[in-house]
DRENDO-1510 file (C-alpha; in Angstrom, 1 decimal, always signed):
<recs>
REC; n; res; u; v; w
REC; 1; UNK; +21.0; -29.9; +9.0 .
REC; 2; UNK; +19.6; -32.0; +11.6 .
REC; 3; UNK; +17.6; -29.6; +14.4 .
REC; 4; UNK; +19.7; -28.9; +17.7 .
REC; 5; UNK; +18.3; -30.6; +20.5 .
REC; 6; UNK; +17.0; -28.5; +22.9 .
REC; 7; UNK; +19.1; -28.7; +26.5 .
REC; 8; UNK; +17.4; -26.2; +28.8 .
REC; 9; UNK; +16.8; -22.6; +29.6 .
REC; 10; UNK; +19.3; -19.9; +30.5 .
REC; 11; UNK; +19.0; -16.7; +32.2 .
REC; 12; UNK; +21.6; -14.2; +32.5 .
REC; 13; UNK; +22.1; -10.9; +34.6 .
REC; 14; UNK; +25.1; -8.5; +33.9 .
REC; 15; UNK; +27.3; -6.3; +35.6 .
REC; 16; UNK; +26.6; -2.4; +37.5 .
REC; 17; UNK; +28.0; -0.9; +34.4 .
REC; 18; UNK; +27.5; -3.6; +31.6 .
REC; 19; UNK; +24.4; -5.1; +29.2 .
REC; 20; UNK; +23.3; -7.8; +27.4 .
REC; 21; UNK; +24.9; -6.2; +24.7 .
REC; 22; UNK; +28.2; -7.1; +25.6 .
REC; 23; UNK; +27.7; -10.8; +25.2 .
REC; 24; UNK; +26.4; -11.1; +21.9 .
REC; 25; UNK; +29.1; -13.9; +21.0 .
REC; 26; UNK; +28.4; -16.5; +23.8 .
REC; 27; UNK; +24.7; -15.9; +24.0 .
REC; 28; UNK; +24.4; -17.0; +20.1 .
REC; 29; UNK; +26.7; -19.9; +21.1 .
REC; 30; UNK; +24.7; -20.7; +24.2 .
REC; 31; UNK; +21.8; -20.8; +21.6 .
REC; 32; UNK; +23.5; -22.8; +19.4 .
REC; 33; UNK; +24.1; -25.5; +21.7 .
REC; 34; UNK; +20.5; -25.6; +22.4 .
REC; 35; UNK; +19.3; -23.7; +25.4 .
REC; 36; UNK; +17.1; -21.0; +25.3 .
REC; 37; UNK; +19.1; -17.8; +26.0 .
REC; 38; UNK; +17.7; -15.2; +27.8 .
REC; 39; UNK; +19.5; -12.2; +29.3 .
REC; 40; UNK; +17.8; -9.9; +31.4 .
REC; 41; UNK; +18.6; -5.9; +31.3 .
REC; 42; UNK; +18.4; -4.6; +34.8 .
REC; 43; UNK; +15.7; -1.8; +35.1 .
REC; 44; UNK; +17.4; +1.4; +34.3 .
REC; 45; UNK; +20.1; -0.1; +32.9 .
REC; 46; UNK; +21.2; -0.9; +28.8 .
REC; 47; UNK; +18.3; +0.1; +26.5 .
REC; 48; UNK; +16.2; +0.5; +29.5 .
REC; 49; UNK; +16.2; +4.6; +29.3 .
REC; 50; UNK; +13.9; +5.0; +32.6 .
REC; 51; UNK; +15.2; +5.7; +35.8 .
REC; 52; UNK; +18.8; +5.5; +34.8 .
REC; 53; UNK; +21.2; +4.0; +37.3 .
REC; 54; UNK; +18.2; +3.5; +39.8 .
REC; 55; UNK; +16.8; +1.0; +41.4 .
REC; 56; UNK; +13.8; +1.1; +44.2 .
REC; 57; UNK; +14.9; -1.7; +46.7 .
REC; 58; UNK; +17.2; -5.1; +46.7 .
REC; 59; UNK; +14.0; -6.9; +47.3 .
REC; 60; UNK; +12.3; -5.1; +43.6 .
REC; 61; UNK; +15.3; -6.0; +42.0 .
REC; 62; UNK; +15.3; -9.3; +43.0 .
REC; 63; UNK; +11.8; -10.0; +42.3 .
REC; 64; UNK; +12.4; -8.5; +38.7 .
REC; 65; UNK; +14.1; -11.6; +38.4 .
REC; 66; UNK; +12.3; -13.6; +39.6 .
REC; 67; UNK; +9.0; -12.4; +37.5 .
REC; 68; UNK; +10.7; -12.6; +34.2 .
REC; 69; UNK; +11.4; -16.2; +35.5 .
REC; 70; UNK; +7.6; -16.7; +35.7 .
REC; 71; UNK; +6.8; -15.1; +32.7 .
REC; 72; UNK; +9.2; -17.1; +30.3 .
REC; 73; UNK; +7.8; -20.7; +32.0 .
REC; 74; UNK; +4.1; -19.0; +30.9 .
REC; 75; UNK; +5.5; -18.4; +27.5 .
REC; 76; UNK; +7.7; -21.6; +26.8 .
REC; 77; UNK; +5.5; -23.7; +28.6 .
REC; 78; UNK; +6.0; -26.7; +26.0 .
REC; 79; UNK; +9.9; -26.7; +27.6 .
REC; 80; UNK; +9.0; -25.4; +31.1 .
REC; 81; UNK; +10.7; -28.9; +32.1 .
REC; 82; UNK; +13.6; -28.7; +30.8 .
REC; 83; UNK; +16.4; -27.2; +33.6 .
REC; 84; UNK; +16.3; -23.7; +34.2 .
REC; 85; UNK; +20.0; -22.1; +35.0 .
REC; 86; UNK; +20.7; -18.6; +36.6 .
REC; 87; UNK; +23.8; -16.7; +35.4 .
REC; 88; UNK; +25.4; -13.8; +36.9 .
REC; 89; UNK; +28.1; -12.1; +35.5 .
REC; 90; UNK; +30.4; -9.6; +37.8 .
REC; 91; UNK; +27.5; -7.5; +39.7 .
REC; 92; UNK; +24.7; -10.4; +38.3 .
REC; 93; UNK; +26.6; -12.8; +39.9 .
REC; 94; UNK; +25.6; -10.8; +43.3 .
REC; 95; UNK; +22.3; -10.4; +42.5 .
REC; 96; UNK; +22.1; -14.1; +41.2 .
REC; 97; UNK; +23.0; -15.6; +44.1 .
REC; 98; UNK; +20.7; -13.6; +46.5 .
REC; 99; UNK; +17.9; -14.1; +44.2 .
REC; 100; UNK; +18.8; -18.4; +44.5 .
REC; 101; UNK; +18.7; -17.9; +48.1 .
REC; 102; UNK; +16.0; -16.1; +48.7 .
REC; 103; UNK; +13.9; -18.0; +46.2 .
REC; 104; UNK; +14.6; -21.1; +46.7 .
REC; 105; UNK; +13.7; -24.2; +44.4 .
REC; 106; UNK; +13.0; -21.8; +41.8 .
REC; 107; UNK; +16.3; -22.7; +39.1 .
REC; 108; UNK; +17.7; -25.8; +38.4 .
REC; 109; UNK; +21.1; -24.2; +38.1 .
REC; 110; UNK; +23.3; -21.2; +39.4 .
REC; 111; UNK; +26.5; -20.3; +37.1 .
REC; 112; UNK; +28.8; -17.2; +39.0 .
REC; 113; UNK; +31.0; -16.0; +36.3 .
REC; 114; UNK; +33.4; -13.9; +38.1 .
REC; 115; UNK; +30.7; -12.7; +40.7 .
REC; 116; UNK; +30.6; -9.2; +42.7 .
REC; 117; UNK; +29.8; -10.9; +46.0 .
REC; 118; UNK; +33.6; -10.5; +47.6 .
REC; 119; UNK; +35.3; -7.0; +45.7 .
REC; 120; UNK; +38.5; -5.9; +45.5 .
REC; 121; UNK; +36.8; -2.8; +44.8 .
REC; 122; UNK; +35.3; -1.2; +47.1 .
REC; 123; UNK; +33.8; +2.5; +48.5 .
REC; 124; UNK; +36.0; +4.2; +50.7 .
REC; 125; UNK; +35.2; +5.7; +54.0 .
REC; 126; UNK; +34.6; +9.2; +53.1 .
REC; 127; UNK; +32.4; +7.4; +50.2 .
REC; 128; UNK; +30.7; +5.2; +52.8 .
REC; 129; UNK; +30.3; +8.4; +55.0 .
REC; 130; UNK; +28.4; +10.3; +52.5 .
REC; 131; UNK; +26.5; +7.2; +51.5 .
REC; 132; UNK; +25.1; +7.0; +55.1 .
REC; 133; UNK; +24.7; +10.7; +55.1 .
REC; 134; UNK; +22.5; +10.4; +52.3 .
REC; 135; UNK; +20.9; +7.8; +53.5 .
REC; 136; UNK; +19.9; +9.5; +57.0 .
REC; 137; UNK; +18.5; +12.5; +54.9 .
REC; 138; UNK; +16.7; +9.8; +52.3 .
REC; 139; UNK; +18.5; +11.6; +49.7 .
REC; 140; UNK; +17.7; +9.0; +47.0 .
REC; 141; UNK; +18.2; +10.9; +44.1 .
REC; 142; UNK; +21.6; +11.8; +44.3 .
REC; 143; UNK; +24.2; +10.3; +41.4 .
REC; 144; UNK; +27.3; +8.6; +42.4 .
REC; 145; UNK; +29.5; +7.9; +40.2 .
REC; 146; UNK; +30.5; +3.8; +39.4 .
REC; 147; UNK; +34.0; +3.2; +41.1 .
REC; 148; UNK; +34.8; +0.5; +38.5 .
REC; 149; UNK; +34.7; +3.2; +35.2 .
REC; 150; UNK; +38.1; +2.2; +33.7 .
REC; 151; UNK; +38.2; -0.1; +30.8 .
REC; 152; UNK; +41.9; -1.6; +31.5 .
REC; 153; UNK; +39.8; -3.3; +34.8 .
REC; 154; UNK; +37.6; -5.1; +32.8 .
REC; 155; UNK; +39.9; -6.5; +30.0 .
REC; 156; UNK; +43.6; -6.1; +29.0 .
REC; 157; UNK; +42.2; -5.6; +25.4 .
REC; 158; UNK; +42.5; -2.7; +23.8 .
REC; 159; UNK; +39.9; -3.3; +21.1 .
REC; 160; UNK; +37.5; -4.4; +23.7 .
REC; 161; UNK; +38.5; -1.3; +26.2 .
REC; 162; UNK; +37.8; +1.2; +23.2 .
REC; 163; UNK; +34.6; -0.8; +22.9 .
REC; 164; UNK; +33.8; -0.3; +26.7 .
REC; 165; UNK; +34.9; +3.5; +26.9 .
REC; 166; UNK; +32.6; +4.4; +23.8 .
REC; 167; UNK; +29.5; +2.5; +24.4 .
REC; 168; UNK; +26.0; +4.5; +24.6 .
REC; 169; UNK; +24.6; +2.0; +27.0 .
REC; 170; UNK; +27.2; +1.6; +29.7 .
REC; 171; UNK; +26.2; +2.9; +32.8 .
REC; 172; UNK; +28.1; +5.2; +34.6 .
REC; 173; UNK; +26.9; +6.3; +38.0 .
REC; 174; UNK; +23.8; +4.9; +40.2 .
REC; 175; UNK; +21.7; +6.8; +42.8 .
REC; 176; UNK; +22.1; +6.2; +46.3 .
REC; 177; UNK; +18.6; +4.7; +46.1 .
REC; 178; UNK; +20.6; +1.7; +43.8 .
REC; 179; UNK; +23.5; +1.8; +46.5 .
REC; 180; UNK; +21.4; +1.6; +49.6 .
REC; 181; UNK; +19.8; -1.7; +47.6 .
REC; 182; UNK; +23.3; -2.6; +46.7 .
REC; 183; UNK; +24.3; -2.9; +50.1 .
REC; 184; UNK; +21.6; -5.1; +51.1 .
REC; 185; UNK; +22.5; -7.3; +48.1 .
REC; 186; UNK; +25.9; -7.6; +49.5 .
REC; 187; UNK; +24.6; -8.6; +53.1 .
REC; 188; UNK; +22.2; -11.4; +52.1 .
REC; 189; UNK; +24.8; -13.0; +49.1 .
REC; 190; UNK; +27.6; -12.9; +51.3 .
REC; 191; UNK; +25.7; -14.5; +53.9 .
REC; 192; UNK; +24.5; -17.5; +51.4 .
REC; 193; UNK; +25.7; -20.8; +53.1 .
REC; 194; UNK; +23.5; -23.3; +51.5 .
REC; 195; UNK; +21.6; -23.7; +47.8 .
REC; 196; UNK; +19.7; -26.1; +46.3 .
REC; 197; UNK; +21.3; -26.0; +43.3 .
REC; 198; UNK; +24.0; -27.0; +41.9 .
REC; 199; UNK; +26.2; -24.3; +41.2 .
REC; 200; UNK; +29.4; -23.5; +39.0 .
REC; 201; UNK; +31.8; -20.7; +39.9 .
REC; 202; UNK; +34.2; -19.3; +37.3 .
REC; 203; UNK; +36.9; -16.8; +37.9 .
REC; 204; UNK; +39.3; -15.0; +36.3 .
REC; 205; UNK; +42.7; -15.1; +38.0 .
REC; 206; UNK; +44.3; -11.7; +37.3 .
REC; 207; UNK; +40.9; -9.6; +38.8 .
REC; 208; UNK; +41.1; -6.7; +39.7 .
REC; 209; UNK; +37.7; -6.2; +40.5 .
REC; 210; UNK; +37.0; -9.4; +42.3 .
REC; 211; UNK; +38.5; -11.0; +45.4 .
REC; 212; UNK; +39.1; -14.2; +44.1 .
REC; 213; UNK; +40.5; -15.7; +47.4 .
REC; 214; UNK; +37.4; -14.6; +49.5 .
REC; 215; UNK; +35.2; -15.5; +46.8 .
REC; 216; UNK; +36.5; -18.7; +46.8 .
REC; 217; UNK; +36.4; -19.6; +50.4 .
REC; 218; UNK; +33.0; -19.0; +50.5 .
REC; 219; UNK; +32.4; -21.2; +47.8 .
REC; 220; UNK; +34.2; -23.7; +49.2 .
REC; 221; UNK; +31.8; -23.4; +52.1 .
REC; 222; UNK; +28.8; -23.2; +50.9 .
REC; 223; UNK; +26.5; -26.5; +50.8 .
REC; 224; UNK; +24.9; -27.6; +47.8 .
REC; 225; UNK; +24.1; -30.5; +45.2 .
REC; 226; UNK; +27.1; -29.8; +43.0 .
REC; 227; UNK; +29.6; -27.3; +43.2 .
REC; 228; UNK; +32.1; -27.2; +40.3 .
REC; 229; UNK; +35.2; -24.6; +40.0 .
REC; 230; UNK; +37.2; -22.9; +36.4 .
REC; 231; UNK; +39.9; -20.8; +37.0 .
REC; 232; UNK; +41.4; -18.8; +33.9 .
REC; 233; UNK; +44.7; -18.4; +34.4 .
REC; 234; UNK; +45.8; -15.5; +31.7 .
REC; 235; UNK; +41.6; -13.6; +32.2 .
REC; 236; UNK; +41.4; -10.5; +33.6 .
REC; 237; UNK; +37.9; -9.8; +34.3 .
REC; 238; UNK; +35.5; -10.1; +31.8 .
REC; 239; UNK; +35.6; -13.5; +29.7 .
REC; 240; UNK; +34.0; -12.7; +27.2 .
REC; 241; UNK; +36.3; -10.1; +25.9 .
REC; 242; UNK; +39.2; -12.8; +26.4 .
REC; 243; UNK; +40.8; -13.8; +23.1 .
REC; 244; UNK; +40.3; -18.0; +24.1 .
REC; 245; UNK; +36.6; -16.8; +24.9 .
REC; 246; UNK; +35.6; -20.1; +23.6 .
REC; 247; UNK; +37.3; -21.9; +26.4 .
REC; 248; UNK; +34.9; -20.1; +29.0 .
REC; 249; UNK; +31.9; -21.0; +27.0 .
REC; 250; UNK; +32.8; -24.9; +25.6 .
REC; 251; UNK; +33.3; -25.3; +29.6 .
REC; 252; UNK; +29.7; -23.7; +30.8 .
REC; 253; UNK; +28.3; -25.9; +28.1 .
REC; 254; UNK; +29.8; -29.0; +29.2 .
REC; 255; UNK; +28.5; -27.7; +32.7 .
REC; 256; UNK; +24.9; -27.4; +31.4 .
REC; 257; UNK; +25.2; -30.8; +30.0 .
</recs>
């Protein structure tokens, strides 16, 4: 077989609750189609059994990425040329684009797959007033549940909601430490008017979790190289449990190309 030619470098981020264990199928197509995958498991989060659910500041979290960035240019310095492309996924998508704009010049490429930035989903005031409660009293400690726990939001699947309800490795609540960096998350990605990237925004269109409309009017705002938009008409969240997952992936390809 003749060897795949080698396209560029891919690094992903997933959701609040999610790992990189739920994209096994397009990662190994992604590597396939010759870029080196690499997803990142946020700190406390997947196989990452420390500080559960936790997370010190926006600006650590960021950084994380950012570090891992520097360390795989270090280790595939042969390729280091070849583009480099960001990928968020739901809550990645947040921390994605914060991490683009804060650090600019760093990726070549920034794909938001259904991003967090604009949610349908959100805390409600007597959640917000405990939030800033805890806040005032530095309570950092303190677990608060995930608001987006139910399967059916993530996929109308019931194979892949089974999948979702059983797994070991899902999170299910954060510290207020991980909200307090969540909020600044939200401030500086929903803020983002300019990258200088070019950047590819794919949605879902029956989200439950997302605002699609507010997601896409800032997109349509924001000033960059290239901006390209997918919409999936029959998706309800997360792609890759979709049953024409291919479609998703054969299009981010074609994007990468």
């Amino acid at each position: 077989m003749p060897e795949t030619i080698r396209r560029g470098h891919l690094i992903l981020l997933h959701g609040i609750q999610s790992h990189s264990g739920w994209y096994e199928y397009s990662s190994q197509r992604f590597a396939e189609a010759g870029l080196t995958v690499s997803f990142l498991d946020r700190r406390g989060s997947g196989m990452n059994a420390a500080a559960r659910g936790d997370a010190a500041s926006a600006e650590r979290l960021m950084r994380d990425v950012v570090q891992f960035h520097e360390h795989l240019r270090f280790e595939l310095a042969a390729d280091a040329e070849l583009p480099w492309t960001l990928c968020g996924l739901s809550w990645g998508g947040k921390l994605a684009a914060a991490t683009a704009s804060r650090f600019a010049r760093r990726f070549d490429g920034l794909a938001l797959l259904y991003p967090g930035i604009h949610a349908n989903v959100r805390a409600s005031w007597w959640q917000n007033f405990q939030l800033n409660l805890a806040d005032f009293a530095d309570v950092r400690d303190k677990r608060i549940p995930i608001p987006v726990d139910d399967p059916v939001l993530f996929t109308g699947d019931p194979k892949w909601q089974e999948f979702i309800r059983n797994d070991e490795f899902a999170l299910r609540d954060v510290t207020v430490g991980f909200l307090r960096a969540n909020r600044v998350l939200d401030r500086i990605a929903q803020s983002v008017s300019s990258l200088d990237c070019s950047t590819l925004l794919m949605l879902a269109a029956r989200d439950q979790i997302i605002d699609n409309r507010a997601t896409c009017e800032h997109f349509q705002r924001l000033r960059c190289p290239r901006k390209t938009l997918f919409e999936y008409g029959n998706a309800q969240h997360t792609l890759e449990f979709e049953p024409d997952r291919d479609q998703f992936i054969d299009d981010l390809i074609r994007w990468l190309s």
